[in-house]
C-alpha positions, 0 to 999 in steps of 0.5 A: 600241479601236484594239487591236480595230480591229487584230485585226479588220484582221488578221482581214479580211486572214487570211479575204481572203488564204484566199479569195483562194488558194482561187480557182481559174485558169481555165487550161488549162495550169495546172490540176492534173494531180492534180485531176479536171476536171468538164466539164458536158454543154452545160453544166448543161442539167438546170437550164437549156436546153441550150446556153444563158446559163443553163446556162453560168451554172448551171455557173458557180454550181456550180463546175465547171471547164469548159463543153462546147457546140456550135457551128452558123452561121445564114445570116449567118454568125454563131456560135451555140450549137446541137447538132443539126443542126435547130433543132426540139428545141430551139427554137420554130422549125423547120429548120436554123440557116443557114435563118435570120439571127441577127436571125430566130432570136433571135425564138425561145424555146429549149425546156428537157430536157422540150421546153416553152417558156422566155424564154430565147434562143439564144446567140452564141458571142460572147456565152458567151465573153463571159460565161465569160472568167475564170470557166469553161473551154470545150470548143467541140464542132464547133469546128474546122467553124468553125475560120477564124472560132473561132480570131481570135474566141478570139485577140483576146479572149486566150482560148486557155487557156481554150478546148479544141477536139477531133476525129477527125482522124489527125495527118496530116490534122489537122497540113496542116490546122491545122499553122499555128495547132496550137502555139497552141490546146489540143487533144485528138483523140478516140479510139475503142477498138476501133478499130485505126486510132485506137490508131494516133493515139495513137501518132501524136499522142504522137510528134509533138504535144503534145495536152492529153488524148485523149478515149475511147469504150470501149464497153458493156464493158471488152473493148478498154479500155486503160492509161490510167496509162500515158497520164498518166505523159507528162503528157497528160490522160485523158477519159471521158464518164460520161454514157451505157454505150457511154461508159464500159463501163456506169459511167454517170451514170444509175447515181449517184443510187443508187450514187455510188462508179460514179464511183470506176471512173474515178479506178481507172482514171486517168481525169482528165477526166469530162464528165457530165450531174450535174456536182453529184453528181460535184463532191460525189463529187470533193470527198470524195477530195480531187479536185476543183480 
């Protein structure tokens, strides 16, 4: 009897230890350099409205590693998860977030991908904080409109290495403008290919600043597409959205549901970041080539 009670603690010990080294950091600056980061469009929105607890929690259950949301401010100055510039699509109210105090728009129900009404609310960026903290990774879209009240928010909870912000910015700009807090936060600057002012941020930003990625639109074809192997090897990371053609010279997500190896496109290419619309086909793909974190 105390043998078996022996083998049954080690056994205990053996599966908690695994489960334990299994569990993934919710870590900007340590995840992977040679695993592909799974970003889910204003989180799981196919299961859950956009831009919402559950679509973030969606995500959560999945696995994926990080959470892109956007970012509007009502009229009392609060923080709230909204993409478009109204409330219409996405909501049972009408006009624009700093129409209405959070109190007023917590009064309405958010709407799900096919417009009909839900139970469910709109968000402060409090409250997603809240719930990804240790659990997913977030990339605040319009961040750095709110910067002066995004960055103490994100500081005090000690969560700039969950948190990824972006932008359009040349260095220049984004260096006297944010050169106080640029050492602190993950940054990624977008850029467009095709455009000869952007290639020169590239260069830019790679001289002057250590960015965490550059995120790039390449166009419907692969006509001003670069070497993005080139880019990793200084140990920056590479992100493409798979969510529509203009993204990624036609390898979009629409694709995947008859052709899952679309997504092979962006591992020959070097792409380690892909922001998608079907974080659980991507994850499955990702999980097959041994590239999913």
């Amino acid at each position: 009897m105390i043998f078996n009670n022996k083998i049954n603690t080690m056994f205990f010990l053996a599966v908690t230890s695994l489960f334990t080294a299994q569990k993934k950091e919710i870590s900007l600056s340590k995840f992977p350099d040679d695993k592909v980061m799974v970003v889910a469009h204003r989180g799981d929105w196919r299961e859950a409205p956009e831009n919402s607890v559950w679509a973030i929690k969606k995500a959560i259950e999945k696995g994926v590693d990080m959470a892109e949301i956007d970012l509007a401010m009502t009229k009392d100055s609060i923080l709230i998860l909204m993409h478009d510039n109204t409330i219409d699509r996405t909501t049972t109210g009408k006009g624009k977030p700093s129409d209405f105090t959070l109190e007023e728009i917590k009064k309405m129900n958010l709407r799900d991908g096919l417009g009909v009404e839900t139970q469910m609310k709109v968000p402060t960026l409090e409250e997603v904080l809240e719930l990804s903290d240790g659990k997913i990774l977030l990339n605040l879209d319009k961040g750095f409109d709110y910067i002066k009240q995004v960055y103490p928010l994100v500081k005090k909870r000690n969560m700039l290495d969950q948190i990824l912000f972006k932008g359009h910015e040349a260095y220049a700009e984004f260096n006297s403008k944010y050169g106080d807090i640029k050492k602190d936060i993950h940054y990624m600057p977008i850029i467009r290919l095709g455009s000869e002012s952007d290639l020169k941020n590239i260069t830019e930003y790679l001289k002057n600043y250590k960015v965490y990625g550059f995120e790039f639109t390449i166009g419907k074809t692969e006509k001003n597409l670069i070497n993005f192997k080139e880019i990793r090897a200084k140990k920056v990371k590479v992100w493409v959205n798979s969510l529509w053609p203009h993204h990624n010279a036609g390898n979009n997500d629409d694709k995947v549901l008859d052709n899952p190896k679309v997504y092979d496109w962006y591992i020959d290419k070097g792409v380690n970041i892909i922001q998608t619309d079907r974080p659980k086909e991507l994850i499955l793909f990702l999980k097959n080539k041994n590239l999913f974190y």
